[in-house]
C-alpha positions in Angstrom: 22.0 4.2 -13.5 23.5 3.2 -10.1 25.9 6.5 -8.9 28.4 6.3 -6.8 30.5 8.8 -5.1 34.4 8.9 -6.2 37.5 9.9 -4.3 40.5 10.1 -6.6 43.8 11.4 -5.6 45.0 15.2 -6.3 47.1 13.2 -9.5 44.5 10.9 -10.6 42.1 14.1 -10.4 44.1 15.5 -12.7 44.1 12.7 -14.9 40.2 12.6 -15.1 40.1 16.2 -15.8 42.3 15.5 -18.6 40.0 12.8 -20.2 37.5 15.5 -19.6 39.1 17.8 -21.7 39.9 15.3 -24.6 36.2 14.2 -24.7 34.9 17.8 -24.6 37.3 18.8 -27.5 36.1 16.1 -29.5 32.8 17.3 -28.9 33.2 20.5 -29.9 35.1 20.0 -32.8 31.9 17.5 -34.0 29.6 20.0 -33.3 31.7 22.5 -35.2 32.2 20.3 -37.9 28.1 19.3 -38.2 27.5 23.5 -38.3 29.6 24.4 -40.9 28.2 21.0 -42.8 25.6 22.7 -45.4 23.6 20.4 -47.8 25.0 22.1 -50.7 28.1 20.5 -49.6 26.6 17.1 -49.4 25.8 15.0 -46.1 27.7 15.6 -43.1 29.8 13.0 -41.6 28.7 10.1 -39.7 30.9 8.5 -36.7 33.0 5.8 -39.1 34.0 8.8 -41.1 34.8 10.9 -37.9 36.2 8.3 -36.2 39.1 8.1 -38.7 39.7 11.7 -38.3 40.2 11.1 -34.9 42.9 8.6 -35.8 44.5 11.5 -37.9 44.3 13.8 -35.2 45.5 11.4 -32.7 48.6 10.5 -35.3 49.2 14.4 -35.9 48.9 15.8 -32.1 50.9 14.1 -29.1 48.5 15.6 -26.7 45.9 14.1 -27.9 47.1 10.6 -28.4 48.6 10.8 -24.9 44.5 10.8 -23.9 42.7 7.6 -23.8 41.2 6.2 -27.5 38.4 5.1 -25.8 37.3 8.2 -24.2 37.4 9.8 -27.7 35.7 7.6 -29.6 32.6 7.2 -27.0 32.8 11.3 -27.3 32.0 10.6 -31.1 29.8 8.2 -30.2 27.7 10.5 -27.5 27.2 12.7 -30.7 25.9 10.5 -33.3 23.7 9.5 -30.5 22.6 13.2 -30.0 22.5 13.6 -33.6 20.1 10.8 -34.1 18.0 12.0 -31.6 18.1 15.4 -33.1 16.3 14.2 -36.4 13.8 12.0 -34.6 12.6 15.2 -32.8 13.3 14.2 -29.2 15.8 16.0 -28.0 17.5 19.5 -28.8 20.3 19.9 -31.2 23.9 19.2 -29.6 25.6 22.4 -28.8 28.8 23.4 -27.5 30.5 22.0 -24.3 32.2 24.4 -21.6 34.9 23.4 -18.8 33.7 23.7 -15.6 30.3 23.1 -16.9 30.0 19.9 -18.6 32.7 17.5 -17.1 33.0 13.6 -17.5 33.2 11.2 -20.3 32.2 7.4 -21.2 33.9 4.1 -20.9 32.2 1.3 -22.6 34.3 -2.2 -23.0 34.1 -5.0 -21.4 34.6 -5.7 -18.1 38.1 -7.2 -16.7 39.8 -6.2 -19.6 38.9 -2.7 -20.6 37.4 -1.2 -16.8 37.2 -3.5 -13.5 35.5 -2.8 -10.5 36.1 -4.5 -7.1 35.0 -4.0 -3.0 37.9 -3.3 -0.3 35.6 -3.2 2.4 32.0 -2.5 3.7 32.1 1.0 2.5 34.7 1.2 -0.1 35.4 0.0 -3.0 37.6 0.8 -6.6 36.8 1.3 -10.3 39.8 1.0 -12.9 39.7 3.9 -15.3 42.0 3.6 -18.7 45.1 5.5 -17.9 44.1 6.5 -14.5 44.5 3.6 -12.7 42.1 2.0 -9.4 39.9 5.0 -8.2 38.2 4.8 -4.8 34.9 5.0 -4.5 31.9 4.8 -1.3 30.5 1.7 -1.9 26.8 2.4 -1.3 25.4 -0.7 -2.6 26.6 -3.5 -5.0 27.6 -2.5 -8.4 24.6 -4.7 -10.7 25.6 -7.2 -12.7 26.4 -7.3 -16.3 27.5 -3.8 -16.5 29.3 -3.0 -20.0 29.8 0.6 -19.7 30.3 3.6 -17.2 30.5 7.5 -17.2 32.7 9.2 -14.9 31.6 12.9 -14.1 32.8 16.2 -11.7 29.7 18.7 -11.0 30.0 22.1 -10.2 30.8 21.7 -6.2 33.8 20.1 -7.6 32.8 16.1 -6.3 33.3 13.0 -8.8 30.9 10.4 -9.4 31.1 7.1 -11.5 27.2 5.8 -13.4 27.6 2.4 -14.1 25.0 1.6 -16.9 22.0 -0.2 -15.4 18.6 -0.6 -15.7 17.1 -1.2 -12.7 13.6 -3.3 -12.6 10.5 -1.8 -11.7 8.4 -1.7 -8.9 6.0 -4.4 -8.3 2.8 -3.0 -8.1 1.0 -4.5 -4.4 -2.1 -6.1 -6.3 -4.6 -4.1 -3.7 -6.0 -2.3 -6.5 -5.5 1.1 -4.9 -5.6 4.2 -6.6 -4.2 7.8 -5.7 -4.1 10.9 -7.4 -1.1 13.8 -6.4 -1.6 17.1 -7.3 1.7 19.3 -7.7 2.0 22.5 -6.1 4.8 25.0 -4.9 3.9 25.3 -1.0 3.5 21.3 -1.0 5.6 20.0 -3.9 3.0 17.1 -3.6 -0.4 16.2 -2.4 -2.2 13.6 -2.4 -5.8 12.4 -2.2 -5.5 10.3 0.9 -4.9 14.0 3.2 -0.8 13.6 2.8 0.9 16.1 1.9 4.5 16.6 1.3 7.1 19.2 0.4 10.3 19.2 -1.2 13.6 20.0 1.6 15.6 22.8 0.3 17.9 24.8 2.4 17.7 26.1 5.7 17.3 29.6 7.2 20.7 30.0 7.6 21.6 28.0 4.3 19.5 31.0 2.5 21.0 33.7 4.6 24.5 32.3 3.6 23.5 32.1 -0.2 22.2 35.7 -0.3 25.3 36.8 1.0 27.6 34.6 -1.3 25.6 35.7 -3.9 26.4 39.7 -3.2 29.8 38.9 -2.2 30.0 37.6 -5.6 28.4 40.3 -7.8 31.1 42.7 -5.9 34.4 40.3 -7.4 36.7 40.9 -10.0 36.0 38.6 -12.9 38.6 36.3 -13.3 40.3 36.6 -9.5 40.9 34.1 -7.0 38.2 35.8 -5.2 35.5 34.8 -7.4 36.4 31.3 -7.9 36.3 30.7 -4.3 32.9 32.3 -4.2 31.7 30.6 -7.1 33.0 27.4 -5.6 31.4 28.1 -2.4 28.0 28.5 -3.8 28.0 25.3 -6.2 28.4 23.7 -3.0 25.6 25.4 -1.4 23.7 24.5 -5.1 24.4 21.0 -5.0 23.5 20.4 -1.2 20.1 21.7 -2.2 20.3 19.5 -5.4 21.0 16.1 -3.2 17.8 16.9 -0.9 15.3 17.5 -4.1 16.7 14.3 -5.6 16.4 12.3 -2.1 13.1 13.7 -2.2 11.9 12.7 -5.4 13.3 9.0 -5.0 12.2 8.3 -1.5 8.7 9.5 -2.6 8.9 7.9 -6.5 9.2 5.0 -4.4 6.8 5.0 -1.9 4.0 5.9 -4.5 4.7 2.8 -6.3 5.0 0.4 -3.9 1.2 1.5 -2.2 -0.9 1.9 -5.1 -1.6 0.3 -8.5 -2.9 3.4 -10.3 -0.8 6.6 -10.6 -2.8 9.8 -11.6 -1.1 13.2 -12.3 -1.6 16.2 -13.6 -0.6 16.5 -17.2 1.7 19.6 -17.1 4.0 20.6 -19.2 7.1 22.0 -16.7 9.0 23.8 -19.3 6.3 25.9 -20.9 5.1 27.0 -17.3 8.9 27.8 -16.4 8.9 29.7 -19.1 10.4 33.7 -19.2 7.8 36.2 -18.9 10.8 38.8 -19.9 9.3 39.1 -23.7 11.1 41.2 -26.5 12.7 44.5 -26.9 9.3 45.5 -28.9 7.0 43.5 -27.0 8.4 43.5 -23.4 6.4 41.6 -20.7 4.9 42.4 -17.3 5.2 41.3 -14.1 8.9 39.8 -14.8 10.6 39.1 -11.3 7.3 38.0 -10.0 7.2 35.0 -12.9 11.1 34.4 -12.6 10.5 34.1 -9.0 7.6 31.6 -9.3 9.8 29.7 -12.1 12.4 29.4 -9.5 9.7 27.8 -7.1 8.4 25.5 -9.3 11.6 24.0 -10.5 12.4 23.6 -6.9 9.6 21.6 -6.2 10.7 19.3 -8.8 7.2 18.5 -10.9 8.8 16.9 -13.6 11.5 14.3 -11.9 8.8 13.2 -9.8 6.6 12.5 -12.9 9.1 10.7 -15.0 11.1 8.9 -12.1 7.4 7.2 -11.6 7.3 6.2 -15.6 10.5 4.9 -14.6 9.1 2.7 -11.1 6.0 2.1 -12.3 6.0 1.5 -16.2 2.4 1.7 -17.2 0.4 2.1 -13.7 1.0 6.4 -14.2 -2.1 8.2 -15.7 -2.1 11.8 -17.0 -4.6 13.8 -16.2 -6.1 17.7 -17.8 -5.7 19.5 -15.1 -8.2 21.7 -16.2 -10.7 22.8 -13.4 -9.4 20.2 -11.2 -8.5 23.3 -8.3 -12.5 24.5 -8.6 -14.2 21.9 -9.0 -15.5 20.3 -5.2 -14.9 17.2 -4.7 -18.2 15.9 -2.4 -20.6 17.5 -4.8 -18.9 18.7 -8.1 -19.6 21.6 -7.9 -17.4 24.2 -10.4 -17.3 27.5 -9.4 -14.1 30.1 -9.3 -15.4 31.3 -5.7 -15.0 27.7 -4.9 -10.9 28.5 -3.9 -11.5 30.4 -1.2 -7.6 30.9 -1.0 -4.5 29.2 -2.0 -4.3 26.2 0.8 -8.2 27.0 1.7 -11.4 25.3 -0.6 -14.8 26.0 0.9 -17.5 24.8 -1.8 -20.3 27.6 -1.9 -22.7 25.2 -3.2 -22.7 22.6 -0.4 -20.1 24.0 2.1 -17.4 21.2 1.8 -14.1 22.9 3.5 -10.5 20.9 2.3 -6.8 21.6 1.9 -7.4 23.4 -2.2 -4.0 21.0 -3.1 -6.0 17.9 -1.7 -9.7 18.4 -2.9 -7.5 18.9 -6.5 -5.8 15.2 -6.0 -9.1 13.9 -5.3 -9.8 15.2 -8.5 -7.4 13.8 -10.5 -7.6 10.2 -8.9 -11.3 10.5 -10.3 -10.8 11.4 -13.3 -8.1 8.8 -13.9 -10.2 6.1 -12.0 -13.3 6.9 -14.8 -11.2 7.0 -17.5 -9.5 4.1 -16.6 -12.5 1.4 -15.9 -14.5 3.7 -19.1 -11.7 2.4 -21.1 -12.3 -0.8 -23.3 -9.2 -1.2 -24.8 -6.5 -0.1 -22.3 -5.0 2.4 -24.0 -1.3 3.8 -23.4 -1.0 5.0 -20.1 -2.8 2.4 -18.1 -4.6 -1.1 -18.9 -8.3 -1.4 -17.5 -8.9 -3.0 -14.0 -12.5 -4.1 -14.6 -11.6 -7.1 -17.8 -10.7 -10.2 -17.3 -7.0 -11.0 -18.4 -6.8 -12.0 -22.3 -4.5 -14.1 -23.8 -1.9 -13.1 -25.8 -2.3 -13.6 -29.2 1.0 -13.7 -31.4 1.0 -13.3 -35.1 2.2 -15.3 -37.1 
């Protein structure tokens, strides 16, 4: 999706937040309606069903025909969606939606009669929102062509941004037939096996010393007071600043990956079972809890798994996963495995054959190995990459 920054007006803000509400309401009540739903009452209903409810509710409640039909409908239409992708096992089950929290809604039409967009000047430009009216917005870059829908959305710092609905093409791999392999870690968010290393910007000394302080300031508030909503304000904005760097991070890098090498090889990792809670049970409690919350906090900082799928997403097919097992003992000159091999965590020193390297390094050297063998091993060109060392087939269609 292309993002862009919006700047609406303290009465069209208010009008946003008011389409917000009506799409989270509608939500909420599909979600309710899908829970109480049992299958001794028969199947639950779909969105032609819910959608004439919604003309009901509409017809029975001025409020909520005074909302936009089209934000309500694409709300019912955002949940079949989830629904579907509920049952096919890819995603979680839709659950509730809370104000403050989860903010924005859909527009889908087409364009010059249901949503316009146009350019004032070099930096600015308007979107026009169904009963809103033209909304400024930074023009950043030019809004892609053939652009049927768009979701309008406020995060927690309180800023609004419009995502126009684009897919944006891949980048072309250089043809040198260069391979890397990066190797994720928490003191540098990525290395790679060429020497570079690289780490994720977060916030500053005095960004930190401001949060911690926020963050006690906050814990000492009233629930409920003006107080704490300044404070909670204060630190969303804090959040997000740190947010906007990880994501810069992540694209510039992404980017940079794909455009200097035609093979991609990365750990195979699976973030959310490593982010996991060590807390345990009530019965079965666990040990050494703030030292795995605070080493969940680092690795979701480093951002491991945007970097991973922001490269299926630049370079479709050129990105190998890799077992990471053994990759951090094993040295890279002679192959040797041994557990002595990591002398410490930024320090390998092979005891077979002396070889001395950065740990996160001789592990991306690795990796690119291992995805290089695999890769030319391979006669068919399986999923994740196609072999480098066959000469291109034709394409056979059936008939």
């Amino acid at each position: 999706m292309s993002r862009y920054r919006l700047c609406p007006t303290p009465a069209q803000e208010a009008l946003l937040l008011e389409h917000c509400g009506h799409a989270r309401f509608v939500w909420n009540l599909a979600v309710e309606q899908h829970a109480w739903w049992t299958p001794r009452r028969g199947p639950a209903p779909g969105y032609v069903a819910q959608a004439r409810q919604l003309t009901e509710a509409r017809a029975a409640n001025s409020w909520l025909a005074a909302g936009s039909q089209t934000v309500q409908q694409q709300a019912l239409r955002d949940f079949a969606q989830a629904m579907a992708n509920f049952f096919a096992g890819t995603h979680r089950r839709p659950t509730w939606r809370k104000a403050g929290v989860h903010e924005g809604f859909r527009i889908v039409g087409a364009r010059g009669r249901a949503w316009d967009v146009r350019r004032l000047s070099r930096r600015t430009g308007e979107v026009r929102v169904p009963k809103v009216g033209w909304v400024r917005l930074r023009w950043s870059r030019p809004v892609p062509p053939g652009v049927k829908s768009f979701r309008v959305g406020r995060d927690r710092a309180g800023r609004w941004h419009v995502a126009f609905t684009a897919v944006p093409a891949p980048v072309p791999a250089p043809g040198n037939g260069a391979a890397v392999g990066v190797d994720r870690g928490v003191a540098a968010s990525a290395a790679l096996s060429t020497g570079e290393t690289s780490t994720v910007p977060g916030l500053r000394p005095r960004e930190k010393v401001r949060l911690k302080r926020l963050l006690r300031r906050l814990a000492r508030a009233r629930r409920g007071s003006n107080r704490r909503a300044r404070l909670k304000a204060a630190i969303a904005r804090l959040k997000a600043r740190e947010a906007d760097r990880r994501k810069d991070w992540v694209e510039k890098t992404s980017t940079d990956l794909a455009r200097r090498f035609d093979l991609i090889a990365v750990e195979d990792l699976n973030v959310r079972a490593m982010t996991r809670s060590a807390r345990g049970t009530i019965d079965a409690p666990g040990t050494n809890v703030r030292a795995k919350a605070g080493l969940n906090r680092s690795i979701l900082a480093s951002g491991w798994g945007r970097l991973v799928t922001r490269l299926e997403h630049k370079a479709p097919g050129r990105l190998v996963r890799v077992d990471p097992a053994y990759t951090s003992q094993t040295c890279h000159a002679c192959g040797h495995r041994a557990r002595d091999n990591r002398e410490s965590q930024a320090v390998f020193r092979c005891v077979a054959c002396g070889h001395r390297d950065n740990a996160d390094v001789n592990a991306a050297c690795n990796i690119r190995d291992t995805a290089v063998g695999r890769t030319v091993a391979a006669r068919g060109g399986g999923a994740p990459a196609r072999p480098v060392n066959r000469e291109p087939q034709p394409v056979l269609l059936s008939v």
